[in-house]
Structure formats: C-alpha cells, structure tokens
MIMI-741211 format. One record per atom (N, C-alpha, C): residue number from 0; residue in one letter; x, y, z. Coordinates in Angstrom, 1 decimal. Each point is the difference from the previous one (the first is absolute). Layout:
N
PT / NUM / A / X / Y / Z
...
//
This chain:
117
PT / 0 / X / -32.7 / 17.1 / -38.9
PT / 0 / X / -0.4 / -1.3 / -0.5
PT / 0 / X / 0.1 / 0.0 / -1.5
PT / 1 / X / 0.8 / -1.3 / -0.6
PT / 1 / X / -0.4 / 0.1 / -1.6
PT / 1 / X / -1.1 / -0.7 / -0.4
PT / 2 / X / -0.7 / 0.0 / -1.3
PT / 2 / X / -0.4 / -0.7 / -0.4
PT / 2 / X / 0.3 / -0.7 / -1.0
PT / 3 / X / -0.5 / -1.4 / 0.0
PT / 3 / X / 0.5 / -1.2 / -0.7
PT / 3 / X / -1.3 / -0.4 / -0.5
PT / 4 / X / 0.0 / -0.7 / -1.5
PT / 4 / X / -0.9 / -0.9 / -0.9
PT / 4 / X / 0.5 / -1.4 / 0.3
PT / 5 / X / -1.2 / -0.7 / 0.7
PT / 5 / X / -0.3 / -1.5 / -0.1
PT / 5 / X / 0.0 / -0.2 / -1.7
PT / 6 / X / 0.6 / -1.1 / -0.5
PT / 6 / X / -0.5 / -0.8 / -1.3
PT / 6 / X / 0.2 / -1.3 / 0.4
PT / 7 / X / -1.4 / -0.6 / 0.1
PT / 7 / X / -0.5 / -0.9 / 0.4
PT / 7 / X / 0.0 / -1.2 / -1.7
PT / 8 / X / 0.8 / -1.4 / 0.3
PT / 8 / X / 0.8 / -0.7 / -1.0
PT / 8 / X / -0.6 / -1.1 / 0.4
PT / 9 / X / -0.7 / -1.1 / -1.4
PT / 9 / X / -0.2 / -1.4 / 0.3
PT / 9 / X / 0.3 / -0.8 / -1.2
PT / 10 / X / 0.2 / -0.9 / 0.0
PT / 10 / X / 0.5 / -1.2 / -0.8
PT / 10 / X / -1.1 / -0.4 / -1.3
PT / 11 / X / -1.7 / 0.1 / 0.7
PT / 11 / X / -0.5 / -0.6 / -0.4
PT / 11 / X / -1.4 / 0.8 / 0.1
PT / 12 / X / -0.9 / -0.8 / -0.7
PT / 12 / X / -1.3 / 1.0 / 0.0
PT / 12 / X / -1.0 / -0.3 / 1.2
PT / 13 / X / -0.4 / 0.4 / 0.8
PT / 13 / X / -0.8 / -0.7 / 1.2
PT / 13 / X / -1.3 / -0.2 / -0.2
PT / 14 / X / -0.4 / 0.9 / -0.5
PT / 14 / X / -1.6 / -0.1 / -0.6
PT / 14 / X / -0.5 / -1.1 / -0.8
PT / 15 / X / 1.1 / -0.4 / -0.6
PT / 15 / X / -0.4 / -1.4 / -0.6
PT / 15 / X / 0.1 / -1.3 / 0.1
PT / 16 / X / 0.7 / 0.2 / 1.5
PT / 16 / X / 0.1 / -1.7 / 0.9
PT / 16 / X / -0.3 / 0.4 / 1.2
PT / 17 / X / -0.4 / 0.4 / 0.7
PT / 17 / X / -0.8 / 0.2 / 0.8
PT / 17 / X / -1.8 / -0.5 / 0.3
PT / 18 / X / -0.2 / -0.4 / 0.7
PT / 18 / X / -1.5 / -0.4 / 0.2
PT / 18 / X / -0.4 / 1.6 / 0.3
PT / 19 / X / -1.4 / 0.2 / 0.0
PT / 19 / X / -0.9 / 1.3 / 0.1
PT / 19 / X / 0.5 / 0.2 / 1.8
PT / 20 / X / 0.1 / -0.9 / 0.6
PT / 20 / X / -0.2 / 0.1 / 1.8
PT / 20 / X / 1.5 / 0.5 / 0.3
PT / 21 / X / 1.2 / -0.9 / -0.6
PT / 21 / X / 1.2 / 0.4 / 0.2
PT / 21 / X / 0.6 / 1.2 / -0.6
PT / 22 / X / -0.8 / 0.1 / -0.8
PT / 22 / X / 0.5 / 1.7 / -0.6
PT / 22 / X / -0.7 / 1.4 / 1.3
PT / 23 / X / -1.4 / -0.9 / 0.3
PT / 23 / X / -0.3 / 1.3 / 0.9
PT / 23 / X / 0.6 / -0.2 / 1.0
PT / 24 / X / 0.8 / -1.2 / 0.1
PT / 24 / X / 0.6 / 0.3 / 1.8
PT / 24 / X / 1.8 / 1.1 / -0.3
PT / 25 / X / 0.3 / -0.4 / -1.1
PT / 25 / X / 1.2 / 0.8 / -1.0
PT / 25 / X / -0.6 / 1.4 / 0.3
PT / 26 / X / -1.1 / 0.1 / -0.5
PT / 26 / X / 0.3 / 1.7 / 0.1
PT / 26 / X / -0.7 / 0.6 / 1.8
PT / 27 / X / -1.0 / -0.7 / 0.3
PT / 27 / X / 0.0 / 0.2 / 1.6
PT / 27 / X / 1.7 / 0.3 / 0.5
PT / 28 / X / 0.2 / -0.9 / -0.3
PT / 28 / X / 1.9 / 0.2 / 0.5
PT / 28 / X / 0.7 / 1.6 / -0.3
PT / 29 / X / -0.3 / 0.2 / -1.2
PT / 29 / X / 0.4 / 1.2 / -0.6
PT / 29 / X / -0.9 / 1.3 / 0.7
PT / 30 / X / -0.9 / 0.0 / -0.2
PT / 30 / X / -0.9 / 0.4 / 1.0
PT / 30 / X / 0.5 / 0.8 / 1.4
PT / 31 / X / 0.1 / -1.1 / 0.4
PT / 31 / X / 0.5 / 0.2 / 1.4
PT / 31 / X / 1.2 / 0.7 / 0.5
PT / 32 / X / 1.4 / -0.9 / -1.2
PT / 32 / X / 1.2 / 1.2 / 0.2
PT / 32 / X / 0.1 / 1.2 / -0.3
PT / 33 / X / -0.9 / 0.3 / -1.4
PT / 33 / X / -0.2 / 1.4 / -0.5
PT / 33 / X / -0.8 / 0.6 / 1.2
PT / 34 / X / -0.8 / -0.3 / 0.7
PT / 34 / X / -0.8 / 0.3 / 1.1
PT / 34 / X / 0.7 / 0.7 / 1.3
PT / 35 / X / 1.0 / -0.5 / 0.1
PT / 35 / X / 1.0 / -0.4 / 1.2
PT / 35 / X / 0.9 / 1.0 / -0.2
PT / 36 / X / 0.4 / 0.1 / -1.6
PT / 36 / X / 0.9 / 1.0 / -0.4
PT / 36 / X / -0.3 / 1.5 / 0.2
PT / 37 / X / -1.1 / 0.1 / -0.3
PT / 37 / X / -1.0 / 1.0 / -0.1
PT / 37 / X / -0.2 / 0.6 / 1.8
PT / 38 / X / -0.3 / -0.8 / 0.1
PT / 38 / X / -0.4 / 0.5 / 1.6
PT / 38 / X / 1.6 / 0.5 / 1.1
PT / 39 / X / 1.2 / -0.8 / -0.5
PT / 39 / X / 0.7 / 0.2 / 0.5
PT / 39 / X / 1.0 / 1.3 / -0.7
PT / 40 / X / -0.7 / -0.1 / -0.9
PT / 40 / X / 0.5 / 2.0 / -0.3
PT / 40 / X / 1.5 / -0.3 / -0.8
PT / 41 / X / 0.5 / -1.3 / -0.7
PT / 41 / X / 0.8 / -0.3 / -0.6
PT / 41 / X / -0.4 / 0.1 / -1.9
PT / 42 / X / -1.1 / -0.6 / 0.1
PT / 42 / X / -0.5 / -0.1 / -1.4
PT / 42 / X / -0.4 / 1.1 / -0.6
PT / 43 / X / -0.1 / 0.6 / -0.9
PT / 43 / X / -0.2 / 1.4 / -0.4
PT / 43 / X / -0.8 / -0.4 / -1.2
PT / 44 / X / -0.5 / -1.0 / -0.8
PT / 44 / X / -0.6 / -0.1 / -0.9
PT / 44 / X / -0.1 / -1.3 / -0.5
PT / 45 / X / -0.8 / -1.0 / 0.5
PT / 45 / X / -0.3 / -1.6 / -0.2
PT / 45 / X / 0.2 / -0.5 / -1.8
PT / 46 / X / 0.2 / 1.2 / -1.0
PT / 46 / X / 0.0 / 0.0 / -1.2
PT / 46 / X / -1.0 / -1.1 / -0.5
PT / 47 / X / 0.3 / -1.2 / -0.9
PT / 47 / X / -0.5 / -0.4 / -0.7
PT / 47 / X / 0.1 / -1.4 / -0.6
PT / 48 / X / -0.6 / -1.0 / -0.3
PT / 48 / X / 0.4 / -0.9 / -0.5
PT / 48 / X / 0.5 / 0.1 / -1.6
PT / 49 / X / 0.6 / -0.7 / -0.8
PT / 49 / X / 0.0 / 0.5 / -1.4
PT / 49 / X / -0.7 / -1.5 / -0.9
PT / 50 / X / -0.8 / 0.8 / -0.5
PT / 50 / X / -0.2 / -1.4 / -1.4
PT / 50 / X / 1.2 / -0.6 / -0.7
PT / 51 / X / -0.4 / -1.0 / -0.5
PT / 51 / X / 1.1 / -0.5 / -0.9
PT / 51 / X / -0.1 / 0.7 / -1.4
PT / 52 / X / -0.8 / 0.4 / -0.5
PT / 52 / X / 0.3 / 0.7 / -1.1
PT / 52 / X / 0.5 / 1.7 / 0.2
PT / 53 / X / 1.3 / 0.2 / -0.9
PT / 53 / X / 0.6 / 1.1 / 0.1
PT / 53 / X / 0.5 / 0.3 / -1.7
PT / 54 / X / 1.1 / 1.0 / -0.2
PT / 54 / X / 0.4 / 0.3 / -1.5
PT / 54 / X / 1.5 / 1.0 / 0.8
PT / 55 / X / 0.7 / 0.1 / -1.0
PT / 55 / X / 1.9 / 0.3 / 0.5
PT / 55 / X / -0.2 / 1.2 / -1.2
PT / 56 / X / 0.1 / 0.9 / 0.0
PT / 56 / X / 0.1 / 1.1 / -1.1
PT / 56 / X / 1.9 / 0.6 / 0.0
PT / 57 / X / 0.6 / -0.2 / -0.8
PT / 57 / X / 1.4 / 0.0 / -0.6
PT / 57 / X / -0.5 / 1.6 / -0.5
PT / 58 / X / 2.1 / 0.9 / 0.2
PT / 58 / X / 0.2 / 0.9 / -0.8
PT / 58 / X / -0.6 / -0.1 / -1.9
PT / 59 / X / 0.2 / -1.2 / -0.7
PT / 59 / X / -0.2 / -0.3 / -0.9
PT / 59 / X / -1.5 / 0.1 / -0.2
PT / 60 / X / -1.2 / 0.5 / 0.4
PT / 60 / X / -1.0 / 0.0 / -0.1
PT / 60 / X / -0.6 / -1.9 / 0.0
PT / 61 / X / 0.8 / -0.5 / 0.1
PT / 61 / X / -0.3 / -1.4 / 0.5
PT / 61 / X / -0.6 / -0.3 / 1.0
PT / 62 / X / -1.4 / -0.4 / -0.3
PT / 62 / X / -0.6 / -0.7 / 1.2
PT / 62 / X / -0.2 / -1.2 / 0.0
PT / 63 / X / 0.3 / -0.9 / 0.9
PT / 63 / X / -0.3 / -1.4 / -0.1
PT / 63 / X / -1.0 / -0.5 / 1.1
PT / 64 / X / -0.3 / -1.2 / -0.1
PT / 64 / X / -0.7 / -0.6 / 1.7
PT / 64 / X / 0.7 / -0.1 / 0.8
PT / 65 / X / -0.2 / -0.2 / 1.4
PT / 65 / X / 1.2 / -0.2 / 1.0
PT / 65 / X / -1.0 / 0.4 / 1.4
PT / 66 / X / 0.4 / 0.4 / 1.0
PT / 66 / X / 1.1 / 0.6 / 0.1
PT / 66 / X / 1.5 / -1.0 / -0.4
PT / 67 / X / 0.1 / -1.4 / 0.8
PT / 67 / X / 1.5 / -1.1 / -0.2
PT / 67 / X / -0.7 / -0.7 / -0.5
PT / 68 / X / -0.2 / 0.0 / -1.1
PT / 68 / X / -0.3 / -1.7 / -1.1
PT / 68 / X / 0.7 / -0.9 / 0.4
PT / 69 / X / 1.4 / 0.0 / 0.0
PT / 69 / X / 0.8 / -1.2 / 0.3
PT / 69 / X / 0.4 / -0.4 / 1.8
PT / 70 / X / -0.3 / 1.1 / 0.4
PT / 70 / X / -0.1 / 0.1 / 1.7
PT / 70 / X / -0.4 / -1.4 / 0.5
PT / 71 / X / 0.4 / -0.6 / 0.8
PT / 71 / X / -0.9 / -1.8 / 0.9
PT / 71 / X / 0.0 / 1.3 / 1.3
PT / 72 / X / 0.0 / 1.3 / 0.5
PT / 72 / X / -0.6 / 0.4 / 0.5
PT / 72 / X / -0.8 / 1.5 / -0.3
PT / 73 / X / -1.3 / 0.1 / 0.9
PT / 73 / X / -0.7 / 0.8 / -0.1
PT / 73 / X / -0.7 / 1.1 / 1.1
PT / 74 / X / 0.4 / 1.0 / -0.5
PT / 74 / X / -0.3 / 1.6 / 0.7
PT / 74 / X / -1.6 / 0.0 / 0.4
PT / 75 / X / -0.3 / -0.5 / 1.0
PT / 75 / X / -1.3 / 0.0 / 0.5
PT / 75 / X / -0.4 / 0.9 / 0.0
PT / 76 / X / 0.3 / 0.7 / 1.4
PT / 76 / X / -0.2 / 1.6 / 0.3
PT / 76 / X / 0.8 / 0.8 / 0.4
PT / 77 / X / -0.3 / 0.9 / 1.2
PT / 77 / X / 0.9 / 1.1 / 0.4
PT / 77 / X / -0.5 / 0.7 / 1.1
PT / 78 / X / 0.6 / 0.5 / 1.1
PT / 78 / X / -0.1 / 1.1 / 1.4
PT / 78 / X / 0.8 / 0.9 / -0.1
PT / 79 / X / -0.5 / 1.1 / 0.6
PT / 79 / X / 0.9 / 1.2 / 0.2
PT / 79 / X / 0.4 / -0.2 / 1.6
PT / 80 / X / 1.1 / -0.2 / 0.4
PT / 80 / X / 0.1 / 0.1 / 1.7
PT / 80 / X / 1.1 / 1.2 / 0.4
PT / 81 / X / 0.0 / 0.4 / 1.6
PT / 81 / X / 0.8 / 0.7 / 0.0
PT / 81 / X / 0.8 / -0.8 / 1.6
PT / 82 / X / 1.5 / 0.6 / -0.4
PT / 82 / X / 0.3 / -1.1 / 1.0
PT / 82 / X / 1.5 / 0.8 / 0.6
PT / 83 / X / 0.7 / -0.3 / 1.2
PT / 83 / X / 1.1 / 1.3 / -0.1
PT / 83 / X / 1.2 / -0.4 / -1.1
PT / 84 / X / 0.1 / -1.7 / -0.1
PT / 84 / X / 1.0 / -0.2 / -0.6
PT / 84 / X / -0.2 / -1.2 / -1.2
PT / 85 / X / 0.7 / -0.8 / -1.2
PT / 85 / X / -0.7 / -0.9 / -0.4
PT / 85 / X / 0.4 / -1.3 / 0.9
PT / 86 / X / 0.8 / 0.2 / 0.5
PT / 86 / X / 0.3 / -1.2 / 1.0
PT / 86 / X / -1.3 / -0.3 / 0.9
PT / 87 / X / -0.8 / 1.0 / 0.5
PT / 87 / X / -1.5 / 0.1 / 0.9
PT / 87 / X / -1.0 / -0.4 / -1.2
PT / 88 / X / 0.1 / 0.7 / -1.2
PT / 88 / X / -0.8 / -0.9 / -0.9
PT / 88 / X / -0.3 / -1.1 / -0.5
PT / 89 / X / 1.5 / -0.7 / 0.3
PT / 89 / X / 0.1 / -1.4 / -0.7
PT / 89 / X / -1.0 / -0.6 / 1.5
PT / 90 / X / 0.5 / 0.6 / 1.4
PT / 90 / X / -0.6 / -1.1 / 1.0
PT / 90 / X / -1.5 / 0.3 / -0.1
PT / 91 / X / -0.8 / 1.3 / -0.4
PT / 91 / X / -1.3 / -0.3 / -0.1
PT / 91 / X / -0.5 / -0.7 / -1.2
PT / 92 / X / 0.6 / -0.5 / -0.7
PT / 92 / X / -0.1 / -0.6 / -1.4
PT / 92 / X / -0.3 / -1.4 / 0.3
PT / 93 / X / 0.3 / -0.7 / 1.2
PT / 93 / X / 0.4 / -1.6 / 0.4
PT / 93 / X / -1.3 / 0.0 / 0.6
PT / 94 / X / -0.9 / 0.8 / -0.1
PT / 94 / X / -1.9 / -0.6 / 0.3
PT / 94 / X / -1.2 / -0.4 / -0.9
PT / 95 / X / 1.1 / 0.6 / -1.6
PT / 95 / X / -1.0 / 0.2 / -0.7
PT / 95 / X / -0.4 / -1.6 / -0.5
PT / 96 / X / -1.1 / -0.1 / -0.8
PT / 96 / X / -0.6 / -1.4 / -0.2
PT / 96 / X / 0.7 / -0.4 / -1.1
PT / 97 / X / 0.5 / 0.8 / -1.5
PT / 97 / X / 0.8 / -0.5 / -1.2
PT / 97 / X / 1.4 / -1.0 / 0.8
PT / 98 / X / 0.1 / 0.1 / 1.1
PT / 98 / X / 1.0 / -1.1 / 0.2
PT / 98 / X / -0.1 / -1.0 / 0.3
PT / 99 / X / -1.5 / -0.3 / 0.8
PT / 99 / X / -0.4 / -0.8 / 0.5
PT / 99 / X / -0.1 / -1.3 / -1.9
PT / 100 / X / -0.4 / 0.6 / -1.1
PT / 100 / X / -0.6 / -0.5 / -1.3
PT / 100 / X / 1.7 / -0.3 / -0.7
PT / 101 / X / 0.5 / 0.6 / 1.0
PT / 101 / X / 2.2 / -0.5 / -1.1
PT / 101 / X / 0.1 / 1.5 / -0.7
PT / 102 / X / -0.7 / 1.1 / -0.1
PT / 102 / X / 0.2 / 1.1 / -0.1
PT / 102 / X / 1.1 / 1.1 / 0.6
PT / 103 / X / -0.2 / 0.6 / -0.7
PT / 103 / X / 1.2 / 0.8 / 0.8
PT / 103 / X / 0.1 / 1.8 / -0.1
PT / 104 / X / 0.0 / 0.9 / 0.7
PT / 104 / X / 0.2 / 1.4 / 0.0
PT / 104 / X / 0.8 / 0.8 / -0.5
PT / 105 / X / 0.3 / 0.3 / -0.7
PT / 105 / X / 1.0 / 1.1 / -0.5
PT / 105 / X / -0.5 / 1.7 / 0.5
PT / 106 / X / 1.4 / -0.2 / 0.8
PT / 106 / X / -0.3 / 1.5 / 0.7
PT / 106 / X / 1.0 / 1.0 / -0.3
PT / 107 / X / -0.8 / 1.3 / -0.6
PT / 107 / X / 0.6 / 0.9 / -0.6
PT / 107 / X / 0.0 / 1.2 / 0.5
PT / 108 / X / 1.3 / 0.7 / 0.0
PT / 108 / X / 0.0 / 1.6 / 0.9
PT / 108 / X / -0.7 / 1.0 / -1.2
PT / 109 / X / -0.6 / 0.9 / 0.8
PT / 109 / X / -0.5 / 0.9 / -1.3
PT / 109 / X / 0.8 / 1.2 / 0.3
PT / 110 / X / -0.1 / 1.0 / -1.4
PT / 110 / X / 1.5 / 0.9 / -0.1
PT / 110 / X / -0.8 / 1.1 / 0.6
PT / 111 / X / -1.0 / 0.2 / 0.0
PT / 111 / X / -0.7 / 1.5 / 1.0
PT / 111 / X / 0.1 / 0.9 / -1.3
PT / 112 / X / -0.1 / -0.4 / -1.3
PT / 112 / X / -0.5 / 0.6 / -1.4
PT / 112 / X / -1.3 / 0.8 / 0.1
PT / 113 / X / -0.8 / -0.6 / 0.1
PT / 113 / X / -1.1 / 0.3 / 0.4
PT / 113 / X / -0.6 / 1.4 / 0.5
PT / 114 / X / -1.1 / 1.0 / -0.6
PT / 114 / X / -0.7 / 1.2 / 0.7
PT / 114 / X / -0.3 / -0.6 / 1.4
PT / 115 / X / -0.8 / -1.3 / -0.4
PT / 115 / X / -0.9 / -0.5 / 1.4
PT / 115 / X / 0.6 / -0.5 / 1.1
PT / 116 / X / -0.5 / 0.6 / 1.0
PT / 116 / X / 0.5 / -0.7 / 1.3
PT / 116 / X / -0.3 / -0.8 / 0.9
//
C-alpha cells in the first residue's frame, strides 16, 4: 500500500459566510467522513484544518506573509491516507465534504523519505 497526502483546496473563506448552524452541519460532515475513513482502515491521519494566517521563508532569508497572497485559492487542510494506487485515492477522495463547498483535493504520492512508518 502507498501513502498519499490529501490537500484539501477552497476558493473562499467559510467561516465568514457561513451562519453558526451551517458551519456545524459543514463540519458534522467532516466529522463523519474522517470518521468513516478511520474506521475503514484507509485514513491514517485525519491531519488538520489550516488557519489563514501563514509566512513563505525564501533561500534569501526573506520572509514574507503568505502562505499565496495572490492565490483566489486556499490550502485549508490536509490527510495522510494509504491507498494501493492514486487512481484508488482519487476514488476515496469523491466523499469528501470540500467538494460538496466547490473545493477540491489535491492528492499527492509520498516518496517513502521518511524514518516513520
């Protein structure tokens, strides 16, 4: 089996058009497929949502704000999954809730760098 990183992509900020009730049914949603993932022995690590505030540190000792200032999209979060092929990953990818919002998954093979297993 490999493992693959979910990066979880949206357009727009949800937290701030959202009512308080439709956000909790948003993440009940999330909830449930991380839940589902988990139980089905596919998901290896539900990872994390990400704030909007980040910083880009350059060889140049240059740090700026970011992470994409000029980005119209944004790096929400992230999963660790394991799956046999990414063709299998893309199809457990088609439950997640960022699509349901116009979001979208970027799914990445990992190179097995890594001590940890």
């Amino acid at each position: 089996m490999a493992k693959f990183l979910y990066v979880y992509r949206r357009g727009r900020d949800l937290a701030n058009t959202m009512s308080p009730e439709a956000m909790e049914q948003h993440l009940q949603r999330w909830r449930d497929w991380l839940g589902e993932g988990l139980k089905q022995g596919w998901l290896l690590d539900g990872g994390d949502a990400l704030k909007q505030e980040g910083r880009v540190v350059r060889a140049a000792k240059v740090v700026t704000d970011g992470p994409f200032v000029e980005s119209k999209e944004v790096v929400g979060g992230y999963s660790l999954i394991e799956a046999p092929t990414i063709e299998s990953a893309a199809e457990l990818a088609h439950g997640c809730p960022v699509l349901r919002s116009g979001g979208s998954v970027e799914i990445r093979p990992l190179a097995g760098f890594s001590s940890s297993k």
